[in-house]
Each structure stands twice: as structure tokens, then as C-alpha cells.
PADO-650236 format. One record per atom (N, C-alpha, C, O, CB): x, y, z; residue in one letter. Coordinates in steps of 0.001 Angstrom, whole numbers, plus 500000, padded with zeros to 6 digits. Glycine has a CB too. Layout:
% residues N
XYZA ...
% end
This chain:
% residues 224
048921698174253935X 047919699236253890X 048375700373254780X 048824700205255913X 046523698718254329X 048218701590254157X 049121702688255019X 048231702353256104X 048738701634256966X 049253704511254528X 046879702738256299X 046429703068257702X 046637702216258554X 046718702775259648X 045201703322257856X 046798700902258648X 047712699823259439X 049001700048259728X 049718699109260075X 047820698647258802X 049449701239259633X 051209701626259823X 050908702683261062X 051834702922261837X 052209702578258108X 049762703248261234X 049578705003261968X 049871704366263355X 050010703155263182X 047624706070261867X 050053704777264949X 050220704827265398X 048692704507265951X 047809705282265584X 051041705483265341X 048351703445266783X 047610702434267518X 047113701478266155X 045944701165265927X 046245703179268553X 048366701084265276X 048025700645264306X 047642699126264672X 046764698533264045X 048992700928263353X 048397698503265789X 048085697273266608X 046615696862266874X 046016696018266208X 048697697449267908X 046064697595267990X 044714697788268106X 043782698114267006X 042570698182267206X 044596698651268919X 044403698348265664X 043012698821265128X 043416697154264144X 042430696453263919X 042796700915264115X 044700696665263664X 044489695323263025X 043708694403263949X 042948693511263572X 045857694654262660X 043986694725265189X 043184693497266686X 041772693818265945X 041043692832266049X 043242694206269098X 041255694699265351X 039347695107265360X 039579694020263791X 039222692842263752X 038505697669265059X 040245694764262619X 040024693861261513X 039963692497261309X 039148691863260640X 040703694072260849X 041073692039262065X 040959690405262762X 039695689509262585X 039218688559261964X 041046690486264396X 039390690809263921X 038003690054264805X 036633690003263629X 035873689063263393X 037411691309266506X 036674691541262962X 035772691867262068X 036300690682260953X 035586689723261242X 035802693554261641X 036875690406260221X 037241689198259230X 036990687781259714X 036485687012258896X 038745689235258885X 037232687389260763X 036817685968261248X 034775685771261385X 033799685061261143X 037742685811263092X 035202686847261874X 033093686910261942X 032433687247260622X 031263686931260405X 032314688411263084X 033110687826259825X 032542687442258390X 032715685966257807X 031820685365257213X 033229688360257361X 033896685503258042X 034068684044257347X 033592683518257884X 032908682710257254X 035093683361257121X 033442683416259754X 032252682960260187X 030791682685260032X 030174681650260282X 032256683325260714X 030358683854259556X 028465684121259049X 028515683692257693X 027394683664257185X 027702686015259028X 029476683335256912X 029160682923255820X 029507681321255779X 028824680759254922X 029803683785254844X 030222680608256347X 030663679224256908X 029556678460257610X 029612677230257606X 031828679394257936X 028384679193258316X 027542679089259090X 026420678907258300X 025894677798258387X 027541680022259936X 025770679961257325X 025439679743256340X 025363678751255216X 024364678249254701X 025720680329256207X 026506678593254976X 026713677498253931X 026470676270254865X 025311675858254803X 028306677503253137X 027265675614255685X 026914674508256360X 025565674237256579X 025267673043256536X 027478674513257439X 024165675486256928X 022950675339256971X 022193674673255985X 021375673781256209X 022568676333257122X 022618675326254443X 021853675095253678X 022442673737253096X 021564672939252765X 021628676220252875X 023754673315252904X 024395671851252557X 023720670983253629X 023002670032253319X 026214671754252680X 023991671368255010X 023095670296255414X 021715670077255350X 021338668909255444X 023240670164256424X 020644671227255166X 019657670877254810X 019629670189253521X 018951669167253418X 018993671785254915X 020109670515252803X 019736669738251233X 020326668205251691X 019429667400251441X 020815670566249492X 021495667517252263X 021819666407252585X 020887665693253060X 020417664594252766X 022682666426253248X 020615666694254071X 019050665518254416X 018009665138254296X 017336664387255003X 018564665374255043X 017677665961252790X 016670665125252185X 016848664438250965X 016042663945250176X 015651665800252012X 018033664511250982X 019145663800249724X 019351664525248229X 019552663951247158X 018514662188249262X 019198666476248575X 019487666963247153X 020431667460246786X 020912668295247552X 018833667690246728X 020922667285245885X 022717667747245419X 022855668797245960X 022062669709245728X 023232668046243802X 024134668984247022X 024906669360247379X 025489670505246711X 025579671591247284X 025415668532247555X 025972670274245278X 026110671501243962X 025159672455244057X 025377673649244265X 025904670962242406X 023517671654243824X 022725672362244047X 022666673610244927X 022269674741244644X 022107671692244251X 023262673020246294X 022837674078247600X 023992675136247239X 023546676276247103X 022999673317249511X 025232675024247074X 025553675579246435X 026061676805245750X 026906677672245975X 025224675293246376X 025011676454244626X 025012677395243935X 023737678657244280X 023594679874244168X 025006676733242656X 022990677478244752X 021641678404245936X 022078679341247012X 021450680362247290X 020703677275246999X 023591678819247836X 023879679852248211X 024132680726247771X 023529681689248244X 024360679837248667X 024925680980246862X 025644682440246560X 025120683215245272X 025638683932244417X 027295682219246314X 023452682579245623X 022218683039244783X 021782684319245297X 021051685055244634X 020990682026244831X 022376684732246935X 021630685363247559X 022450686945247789X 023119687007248820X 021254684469248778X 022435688036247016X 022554689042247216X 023957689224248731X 025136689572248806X 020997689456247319X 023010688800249563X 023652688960251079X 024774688389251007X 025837688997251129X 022911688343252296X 024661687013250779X 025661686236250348X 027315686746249431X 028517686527249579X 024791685399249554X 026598687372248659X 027878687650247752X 028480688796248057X 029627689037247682X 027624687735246314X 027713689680248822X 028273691058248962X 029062690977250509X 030085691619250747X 026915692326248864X 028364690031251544X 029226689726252505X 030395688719252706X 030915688530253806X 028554689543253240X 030824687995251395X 031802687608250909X 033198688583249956X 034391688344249769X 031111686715250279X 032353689625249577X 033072690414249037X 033663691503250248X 034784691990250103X 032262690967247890X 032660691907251675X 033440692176252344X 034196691254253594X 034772691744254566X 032919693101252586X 034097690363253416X 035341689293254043X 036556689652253236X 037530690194253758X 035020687463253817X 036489689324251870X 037900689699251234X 038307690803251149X 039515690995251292X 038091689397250101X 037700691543250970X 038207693249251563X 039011693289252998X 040124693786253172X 036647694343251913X 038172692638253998X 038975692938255461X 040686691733255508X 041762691938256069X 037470692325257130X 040219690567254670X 041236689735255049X 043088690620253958X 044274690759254255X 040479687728254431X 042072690999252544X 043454691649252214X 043595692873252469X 044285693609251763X 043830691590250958X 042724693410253909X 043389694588254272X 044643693885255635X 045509694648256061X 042005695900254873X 044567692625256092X 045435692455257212X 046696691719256513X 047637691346257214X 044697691580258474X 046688691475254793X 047904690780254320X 048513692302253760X 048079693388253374X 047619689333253030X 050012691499254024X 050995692888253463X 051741692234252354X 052925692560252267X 052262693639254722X 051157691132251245X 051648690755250059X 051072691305248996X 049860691152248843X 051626689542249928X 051941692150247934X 051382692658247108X 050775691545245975X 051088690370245788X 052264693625246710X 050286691967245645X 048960691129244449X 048221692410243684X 047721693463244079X 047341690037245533X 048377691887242608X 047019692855241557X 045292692663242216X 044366693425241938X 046928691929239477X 045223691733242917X 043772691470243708X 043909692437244830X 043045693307244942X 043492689785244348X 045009692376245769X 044977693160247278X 044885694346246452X 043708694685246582X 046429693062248561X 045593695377245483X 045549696477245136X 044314696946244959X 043978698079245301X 046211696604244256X 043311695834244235X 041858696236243429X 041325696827244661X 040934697958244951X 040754694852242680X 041455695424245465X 039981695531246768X 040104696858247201X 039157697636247316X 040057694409248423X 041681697197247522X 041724698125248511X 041468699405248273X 041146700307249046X 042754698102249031X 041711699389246671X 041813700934246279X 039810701395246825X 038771700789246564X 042357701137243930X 040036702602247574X 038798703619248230X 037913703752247399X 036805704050247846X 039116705062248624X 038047703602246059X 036790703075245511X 035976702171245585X 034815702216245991X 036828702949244747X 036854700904245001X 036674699710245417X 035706699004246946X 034736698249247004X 037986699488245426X 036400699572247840X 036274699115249322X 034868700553249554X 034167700392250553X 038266699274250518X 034666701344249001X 033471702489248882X 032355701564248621X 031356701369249314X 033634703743247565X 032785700892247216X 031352700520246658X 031128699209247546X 029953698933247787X 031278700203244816X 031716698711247850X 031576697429249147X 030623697337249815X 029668696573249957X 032442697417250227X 031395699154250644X 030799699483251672X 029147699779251454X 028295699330252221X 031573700574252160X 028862700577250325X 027774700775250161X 026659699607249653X 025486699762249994X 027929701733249473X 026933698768249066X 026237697014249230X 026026697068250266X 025005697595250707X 027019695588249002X 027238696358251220X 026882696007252611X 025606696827253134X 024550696242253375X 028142696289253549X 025730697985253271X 024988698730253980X 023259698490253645X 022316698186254377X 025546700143253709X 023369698784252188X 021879698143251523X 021675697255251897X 020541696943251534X 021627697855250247X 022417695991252910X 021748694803252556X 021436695089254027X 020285694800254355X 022496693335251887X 022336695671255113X 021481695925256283X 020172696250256235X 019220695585256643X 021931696809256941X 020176697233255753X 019074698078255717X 017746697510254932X 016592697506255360X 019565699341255103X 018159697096253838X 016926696306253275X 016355694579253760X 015375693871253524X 017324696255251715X 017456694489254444X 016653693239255313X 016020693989256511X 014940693473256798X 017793691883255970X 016287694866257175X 015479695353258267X 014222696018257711X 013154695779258275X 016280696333259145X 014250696750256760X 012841697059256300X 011919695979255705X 010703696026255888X 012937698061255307X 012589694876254897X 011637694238254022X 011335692699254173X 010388691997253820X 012099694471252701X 012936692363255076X 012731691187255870X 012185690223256475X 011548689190256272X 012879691221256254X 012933691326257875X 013318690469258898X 011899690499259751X 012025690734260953X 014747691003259719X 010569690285259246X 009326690831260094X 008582689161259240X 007585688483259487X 008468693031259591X 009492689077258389X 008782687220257559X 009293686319257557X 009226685517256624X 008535686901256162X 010295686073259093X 010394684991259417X 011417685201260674X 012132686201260737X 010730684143258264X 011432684087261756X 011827684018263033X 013088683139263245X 013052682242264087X 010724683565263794X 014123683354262559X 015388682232262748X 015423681828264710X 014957682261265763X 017326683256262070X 016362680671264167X 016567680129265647X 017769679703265520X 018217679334264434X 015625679000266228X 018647679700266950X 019903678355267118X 020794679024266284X 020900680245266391X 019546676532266477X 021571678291265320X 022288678575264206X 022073679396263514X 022810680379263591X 022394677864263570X 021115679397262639X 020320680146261923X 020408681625262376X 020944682526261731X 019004679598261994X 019764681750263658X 019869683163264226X 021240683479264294X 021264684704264179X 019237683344265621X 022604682996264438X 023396683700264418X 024224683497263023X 025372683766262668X 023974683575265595X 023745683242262761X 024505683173260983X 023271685059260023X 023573685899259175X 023609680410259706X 022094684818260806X 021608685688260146X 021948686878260836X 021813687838260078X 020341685473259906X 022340687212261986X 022514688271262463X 024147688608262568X 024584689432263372X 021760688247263650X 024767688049261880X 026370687893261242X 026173688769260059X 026560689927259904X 026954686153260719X 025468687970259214X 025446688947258175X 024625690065257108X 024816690638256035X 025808688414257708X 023686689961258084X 022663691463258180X 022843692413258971X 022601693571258629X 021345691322258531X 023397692031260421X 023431693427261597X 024750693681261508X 025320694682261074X 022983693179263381X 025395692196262181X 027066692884262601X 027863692939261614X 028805693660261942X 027993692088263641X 027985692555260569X 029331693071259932X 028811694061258434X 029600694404257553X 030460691462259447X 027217694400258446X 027825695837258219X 027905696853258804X 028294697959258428X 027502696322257482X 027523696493259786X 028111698170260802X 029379697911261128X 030095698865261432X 027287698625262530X 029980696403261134X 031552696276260868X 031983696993259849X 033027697645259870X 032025694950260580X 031296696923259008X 032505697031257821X 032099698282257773X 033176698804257487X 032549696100256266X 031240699281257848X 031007700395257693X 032201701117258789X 033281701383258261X 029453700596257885X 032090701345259843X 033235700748260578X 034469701257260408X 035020702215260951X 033377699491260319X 034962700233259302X 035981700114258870X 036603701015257431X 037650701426256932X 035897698861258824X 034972700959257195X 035582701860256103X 035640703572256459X 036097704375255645X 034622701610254711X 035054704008257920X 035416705029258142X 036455705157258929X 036987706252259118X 034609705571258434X 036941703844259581X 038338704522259781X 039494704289259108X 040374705145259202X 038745704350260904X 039737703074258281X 040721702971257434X 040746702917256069X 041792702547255536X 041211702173257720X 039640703262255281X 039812703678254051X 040056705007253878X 039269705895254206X 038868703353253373X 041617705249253137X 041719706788252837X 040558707568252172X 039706706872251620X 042864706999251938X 040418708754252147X 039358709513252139X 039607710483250999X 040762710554250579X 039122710125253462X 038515711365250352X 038828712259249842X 039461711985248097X 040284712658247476X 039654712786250876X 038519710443247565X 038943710149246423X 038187709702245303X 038368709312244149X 039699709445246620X 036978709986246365X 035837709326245345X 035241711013244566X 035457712200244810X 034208708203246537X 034376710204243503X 033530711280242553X 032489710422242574X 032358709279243011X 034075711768240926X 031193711793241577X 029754710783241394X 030142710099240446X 029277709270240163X 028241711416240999X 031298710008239606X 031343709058238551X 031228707282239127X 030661706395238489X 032841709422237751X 031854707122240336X 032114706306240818X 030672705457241078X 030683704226241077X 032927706747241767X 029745706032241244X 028556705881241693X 027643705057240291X 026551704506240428X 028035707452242215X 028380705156239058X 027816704450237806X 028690703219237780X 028400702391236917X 027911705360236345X 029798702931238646X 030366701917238092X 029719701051239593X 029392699890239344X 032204702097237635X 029576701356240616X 029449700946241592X 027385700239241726X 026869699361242417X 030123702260242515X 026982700934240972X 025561700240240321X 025449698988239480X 024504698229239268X 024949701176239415X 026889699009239004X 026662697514237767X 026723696215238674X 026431695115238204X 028227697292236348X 027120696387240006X 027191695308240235X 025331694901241622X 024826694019242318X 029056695221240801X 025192695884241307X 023364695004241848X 022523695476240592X 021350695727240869X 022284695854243769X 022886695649239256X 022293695640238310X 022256694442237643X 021259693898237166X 022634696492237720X 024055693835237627X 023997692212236943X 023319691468238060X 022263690944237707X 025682691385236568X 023648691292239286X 023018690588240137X 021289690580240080X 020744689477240054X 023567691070241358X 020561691645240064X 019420691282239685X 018757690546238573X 017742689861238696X 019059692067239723X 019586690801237216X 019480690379236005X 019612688614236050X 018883687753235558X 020605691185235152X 020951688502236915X 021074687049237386X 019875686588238466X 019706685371238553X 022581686881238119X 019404687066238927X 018268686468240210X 017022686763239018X 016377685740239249X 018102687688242213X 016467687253238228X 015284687198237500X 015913685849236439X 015592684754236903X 014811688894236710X 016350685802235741X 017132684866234360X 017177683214235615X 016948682098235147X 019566685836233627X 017402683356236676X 017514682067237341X 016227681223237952X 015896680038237953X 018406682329238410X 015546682749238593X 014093682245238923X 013578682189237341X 013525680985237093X 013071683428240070X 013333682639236621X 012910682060235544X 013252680195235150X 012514679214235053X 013522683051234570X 014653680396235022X 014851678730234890X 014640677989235672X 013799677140235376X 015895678259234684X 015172677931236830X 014471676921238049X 013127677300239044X 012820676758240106X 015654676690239150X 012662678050238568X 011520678584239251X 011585679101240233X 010479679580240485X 010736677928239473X 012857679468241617X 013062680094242509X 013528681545242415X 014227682181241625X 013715679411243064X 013099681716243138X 013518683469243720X 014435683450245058X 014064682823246051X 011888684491244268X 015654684175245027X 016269684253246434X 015333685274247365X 015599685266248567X 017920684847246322X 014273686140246920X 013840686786247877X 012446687322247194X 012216687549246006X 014904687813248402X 011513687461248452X 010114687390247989X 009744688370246757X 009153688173245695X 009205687723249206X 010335689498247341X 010155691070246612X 010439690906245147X 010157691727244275X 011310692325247234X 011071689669244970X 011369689641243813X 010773688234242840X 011326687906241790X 012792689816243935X 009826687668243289X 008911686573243083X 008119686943241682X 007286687841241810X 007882686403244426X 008219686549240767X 007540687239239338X 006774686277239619X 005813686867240113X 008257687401237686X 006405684576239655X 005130684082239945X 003955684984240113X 003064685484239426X 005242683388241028X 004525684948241807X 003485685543242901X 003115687392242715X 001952687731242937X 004338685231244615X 004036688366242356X 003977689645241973X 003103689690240402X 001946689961240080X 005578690206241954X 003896689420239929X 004260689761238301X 005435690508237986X 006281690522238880X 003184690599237621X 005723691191236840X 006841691363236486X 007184693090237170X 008230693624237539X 006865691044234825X 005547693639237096X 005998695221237049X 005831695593238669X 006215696626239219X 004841696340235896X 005205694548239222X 005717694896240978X 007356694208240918X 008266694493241697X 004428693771242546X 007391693737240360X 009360693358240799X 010142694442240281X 011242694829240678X 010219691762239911X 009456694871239371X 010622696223238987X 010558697452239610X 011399698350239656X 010552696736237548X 009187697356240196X 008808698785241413X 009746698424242437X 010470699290242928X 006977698901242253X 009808697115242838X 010177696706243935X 011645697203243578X 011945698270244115X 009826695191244293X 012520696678242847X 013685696876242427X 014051698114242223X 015200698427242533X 013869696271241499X 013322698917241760X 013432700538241550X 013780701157242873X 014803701727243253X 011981701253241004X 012574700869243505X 012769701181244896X 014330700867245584X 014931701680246287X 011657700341245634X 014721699810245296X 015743699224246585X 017198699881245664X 018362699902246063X 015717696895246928X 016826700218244763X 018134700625243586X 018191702125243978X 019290702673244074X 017724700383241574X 017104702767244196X 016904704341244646X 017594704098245728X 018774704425245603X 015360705059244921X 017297703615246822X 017920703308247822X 019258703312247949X 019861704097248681X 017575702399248081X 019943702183247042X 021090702246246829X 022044703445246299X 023122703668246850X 021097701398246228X 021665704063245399X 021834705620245234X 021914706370245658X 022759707218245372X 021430706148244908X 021081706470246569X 020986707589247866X 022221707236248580X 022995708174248773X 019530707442249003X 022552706119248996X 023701705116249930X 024715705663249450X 025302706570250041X 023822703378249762X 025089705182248269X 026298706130247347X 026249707286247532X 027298707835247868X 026288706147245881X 025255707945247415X 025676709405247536X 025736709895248934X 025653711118249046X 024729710308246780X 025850709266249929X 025616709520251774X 027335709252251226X 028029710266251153X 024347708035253335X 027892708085250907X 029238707535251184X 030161708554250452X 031262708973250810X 029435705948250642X 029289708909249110X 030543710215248731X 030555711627249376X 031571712253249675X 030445710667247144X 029011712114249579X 029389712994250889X 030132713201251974X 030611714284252309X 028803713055251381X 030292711680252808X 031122711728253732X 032641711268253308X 033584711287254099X 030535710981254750X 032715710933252207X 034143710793251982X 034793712421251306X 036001712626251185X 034334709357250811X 034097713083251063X 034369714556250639X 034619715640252109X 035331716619252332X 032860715101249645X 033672714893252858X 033390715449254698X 034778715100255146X 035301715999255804X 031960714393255893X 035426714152254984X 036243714095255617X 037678713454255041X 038427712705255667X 035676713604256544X 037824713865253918X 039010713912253100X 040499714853253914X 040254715605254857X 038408714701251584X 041540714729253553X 042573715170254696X 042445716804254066X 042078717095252928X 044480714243254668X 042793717607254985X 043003719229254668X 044204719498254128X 045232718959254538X 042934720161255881X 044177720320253204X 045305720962252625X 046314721670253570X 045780722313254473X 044807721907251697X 047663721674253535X 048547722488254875X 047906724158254344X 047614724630253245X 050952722275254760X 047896724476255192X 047657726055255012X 049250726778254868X 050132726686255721X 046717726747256555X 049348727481253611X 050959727790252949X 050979729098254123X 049955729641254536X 051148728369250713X 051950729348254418X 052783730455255711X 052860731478254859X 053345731536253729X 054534730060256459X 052349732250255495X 052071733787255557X 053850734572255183X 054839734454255907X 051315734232257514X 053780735195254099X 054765735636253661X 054858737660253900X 055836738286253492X 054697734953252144X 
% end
């Protein structure tokens, strides 16, 4: 990755490191929670699972673990190319950020983790997206995104919702209240969803602003 070549390029892989272990961390932490809860009351294991990576948070802070880990490998792959390309690692960034933000507004006020729990949840709601945000302002090249980017970068909490309604339908669970068709009905889940999708939009468009803010300057051509 060029920006791992610049000069205090040492110190800034020492931050990605740290930022990549504490993602595989909060998600390792996580998973072990919910496998061992289901173990001990004896429910498949598959089950838990697939319950994990039911959860929004879950998948998008797995997606930026692999972003940071193939930003510290220097083997080319058609995968390291995807993640990295500033689109790619844009729309990441802008998940992550939603999921900060929408657990602090809609959350984190309905329920009190402890022990483990508390630091598996504050892994991957507080610190690693202001990690990865972070990261994507200092080492994702700049100055490459468009609003087009912003339609492809929606499909992926568009299928994800489609998958969290189609699942609570079949097994009767919801990964998150806001989205409970039981207890709501159908047209508060889509307000609800409207809402957090506006949200997300706005996010995109903060991330292409500032990637336009601070794209590299043209040399200024010498005065003839």
C-alpha cells in the first residue's frame, strides 16, 4: 500500500497493527460470548453462529478487520486490490461510522453490558470506528470518489436489511429492536429504516465531501 511506504511509514503500520488486533479482538470476544451462551443451555452452536453474523455490527466490523489486516500484507491478491481500492475502504468507512453512531443514538440507553461483554461492546461500537475512521483519513488515497459511488455503497445495508426482515420472519428473531415487525409492525420498521438509511446518506455524502476536501493539489505549471 503506497501510504505504508511515506516516510514515518513505521509508526503509522505500529497504529494499523494495533487497530487490526482490536478488531479481531471485539469480534473473537463476541463470538466466544454468544457460543458460550448457547453451550450452556445446550443450543447448537451453528445456531449461535449464524446469530452472530446476523448482526449488522458484526459484519461491517469484520469487513473492517479485513480492510486493516490487507492493508499491513504486501501480497498481491485480487481480494487485497478490492478492499483497498478508496472506494471500497470509503464505503467501509461509512458503515462503520453508522454503526457508531446508530448504536449511540438508538442503543446503547437499552441495556447495561458488563465484564466481557462491556469490552467486546465497546470494541466494536466506540473504538474501532473512530479507528477505522482514523485510518481512512490518513491512509486512504484521496480525491477518487464520486456521488456515483454512494449507489453502489447503499446495496450493501439494503441486502442486509432485506436479510434481517426475510430471517426474523422465519425464525421469529430480530437482531435489533427498531426492527421488530412483531412488536412495531411493518410501517414503523420501514420509518425506522428510512430514517437510519437517510442517515447513512448523509455519512456518504460527509465522506465524499471530505475526500474532495482533501484530495492532493495539482503542481501549479511555472510561469512562462
Amino acid at each position: 500500500m503506497r501510504a505504508l511506504s511515506t516516510p514515518g511509514s513505521a509508526a503509522r503500520r505500529r497504529c494499523i497493527v494495533v487497530a487490526a488486533v482490536l478488531g479481531w479482538a471485539g469480534l473473537s470476544i463476541q463470538l466466544y460470548l454468544i457460543l458460550g451462551s448457547r453451550w450452556s443451555i445446550g443450543a447448537s452452536l451453528l445456531g449461535g453462529l449464524m446469530a452472530f453474523f446476523s448482526f449488522f455490527t458484526v459484519v461491517t466490523n469484520t469487513l473492517v478487520a479485513v480492510v486493516l489486516s490487507y492493508a499491513l500484507t504486501t501480497r498481491e491478491s485480487a481480494a487485497r486490490r478490492w478492499f483497498l481500492q478508496p472506494s471500497v475502504s470509503s464505503g467501509v468507512a461509512v458503515s462503520i461510522a453508522v454503526v457508531g453512531i446508530a448504536y449511540s443514538v438508538l442503543l446503547r440507553h437499552l441495556w447495561h453490558p458488563e465484564g466481557w461483554q462491556l469490552i467486546a461492546d465497546e470494541l466494536l461500537h466506540d473504538i474501532m470506528p473512530l479507528l477505522f475512521l482514523i485510518y481512512w483519513w490518513c491512509c486512504v488515497p484521496k480525491g477518487t470518489l464520486r456521488l456515483r459511488h454512494i449507489v453502489l455503497w447503499v446495496i450493501y445495508p439494503l441486502v442486509y436489511f432485506a436479510f434481517a426482515l426475510l430471517r426474523g420472519h422465519v425464525l421469529s428473531a430480530y437482531p435489533y429492536p427498531f426492527i421488530d415487525v412483531p412488536t412495531l409492525g411493518y410501517p414503523q420498521v420501514f420509518i425506522n429504516a428510512g430514517g437510519i438509511f437517510s442517515g447513512f446518506v448523509l455519512m456518504a455524502l460527509l465522506v465524499i465531501g471530505l475526500d474532495r476536501w482533501r484530495k492532493p493539489s495539482l503542481p501549479t505549471p511555472p510561469n512562462l
